[in-house]
C-alpha positions in Angstrom: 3.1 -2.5 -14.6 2.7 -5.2 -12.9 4.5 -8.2 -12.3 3.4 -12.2 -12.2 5.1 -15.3 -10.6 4.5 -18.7 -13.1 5.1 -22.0 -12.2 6.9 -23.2 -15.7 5.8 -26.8 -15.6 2.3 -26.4 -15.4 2.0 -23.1 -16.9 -0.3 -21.7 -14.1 0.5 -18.1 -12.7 1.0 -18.4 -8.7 0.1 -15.0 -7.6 0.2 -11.1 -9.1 2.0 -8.4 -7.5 1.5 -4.8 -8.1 5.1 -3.6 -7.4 8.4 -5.0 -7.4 9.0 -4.9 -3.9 5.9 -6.9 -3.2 7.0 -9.7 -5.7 10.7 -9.6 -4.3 9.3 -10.3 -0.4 7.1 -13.3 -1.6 9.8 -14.9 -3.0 11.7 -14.7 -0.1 8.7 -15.8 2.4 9.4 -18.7 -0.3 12.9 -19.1 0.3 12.5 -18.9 4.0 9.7 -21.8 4.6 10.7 -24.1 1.3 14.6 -23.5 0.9 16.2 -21.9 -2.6 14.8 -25.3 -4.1 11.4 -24.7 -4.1 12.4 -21.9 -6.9 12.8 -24.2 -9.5 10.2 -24.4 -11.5 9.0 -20.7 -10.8 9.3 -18.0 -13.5 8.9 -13.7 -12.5 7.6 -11.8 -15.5 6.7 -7.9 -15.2 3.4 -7.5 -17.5 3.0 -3.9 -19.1 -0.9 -3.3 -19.2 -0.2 -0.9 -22.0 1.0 -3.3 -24.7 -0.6 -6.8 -22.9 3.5 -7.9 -23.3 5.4 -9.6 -20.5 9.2 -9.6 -20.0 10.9 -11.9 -17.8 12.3 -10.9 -14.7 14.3 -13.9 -13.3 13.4 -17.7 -13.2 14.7 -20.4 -11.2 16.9 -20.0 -8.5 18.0 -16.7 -9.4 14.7 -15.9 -8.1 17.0 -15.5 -5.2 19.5 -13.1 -6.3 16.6 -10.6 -7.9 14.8 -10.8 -4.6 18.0 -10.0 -2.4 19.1 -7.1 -4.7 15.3 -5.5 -4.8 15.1 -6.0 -0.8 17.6 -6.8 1.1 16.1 -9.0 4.4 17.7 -6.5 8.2 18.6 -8.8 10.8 19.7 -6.2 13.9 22.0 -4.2 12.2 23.5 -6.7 9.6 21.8 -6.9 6.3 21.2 -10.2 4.7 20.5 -11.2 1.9 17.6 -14.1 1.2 20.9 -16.4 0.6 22.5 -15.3 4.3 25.1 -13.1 2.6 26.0 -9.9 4.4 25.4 -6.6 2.5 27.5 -3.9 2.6 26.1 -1.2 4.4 26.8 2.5 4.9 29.0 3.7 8.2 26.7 4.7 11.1 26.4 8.0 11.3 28.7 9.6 14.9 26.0 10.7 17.5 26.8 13.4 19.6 27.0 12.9 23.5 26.2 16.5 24.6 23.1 16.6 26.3 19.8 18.2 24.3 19.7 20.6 26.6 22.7 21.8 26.5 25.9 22.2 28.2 26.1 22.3 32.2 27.0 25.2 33.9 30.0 24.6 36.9 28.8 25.8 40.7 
């Protein structure tokens, strides 16, 4: 499988990606320089070389919300999404304080 980014009003494909990560960070490079807008006329299809059939993935602006669920852009330790929204994340895990080497003996 693969998958293909269209532009729907002139019927021209944009650019082939060979995973669905890799289609998911292009449209957020995208989103990032041109604003959700620039999504408008785009179309995501994932082409099955087996039976030369595509299906469509997500079109328009919800571009967006397929691209934020598939990879989620880290800023420090807050996820974002492409559309700024904070993602839920798992609790940190505790660290311990003792030292790796062990504890200190008294004198």
């Amino acid at each position: 499988m693969s998958y293909e980014l269209w532009d729907t009003d002139s019927g021209n494909r944009i650019a082939s990606f060979p995973t669905e990560g890799a289609a998911s960070r292009y449209v957020q490079s995208l989103v990032a320089k041109f604003g959700r807008s620039a999504l408008s006329g785009l179309s995501l299809g994932e082409f099955n070389e087996r039976t030369q059939r595509m299906r469509r993935v997500a079109s328009g602006v919800r571009l967006a919300t397929f691209a934020d669920a598939i990879n989620p852009v880290r800023v420090g330790v807050i996820e974002l999404t492409a559309s700024g929204k904070p993602v839920p994340t798992a609790a940190k895990r505790r660290t311990s304080t003792r030292s790796k080497s062990g504890p200190r003996e008294r004198v």
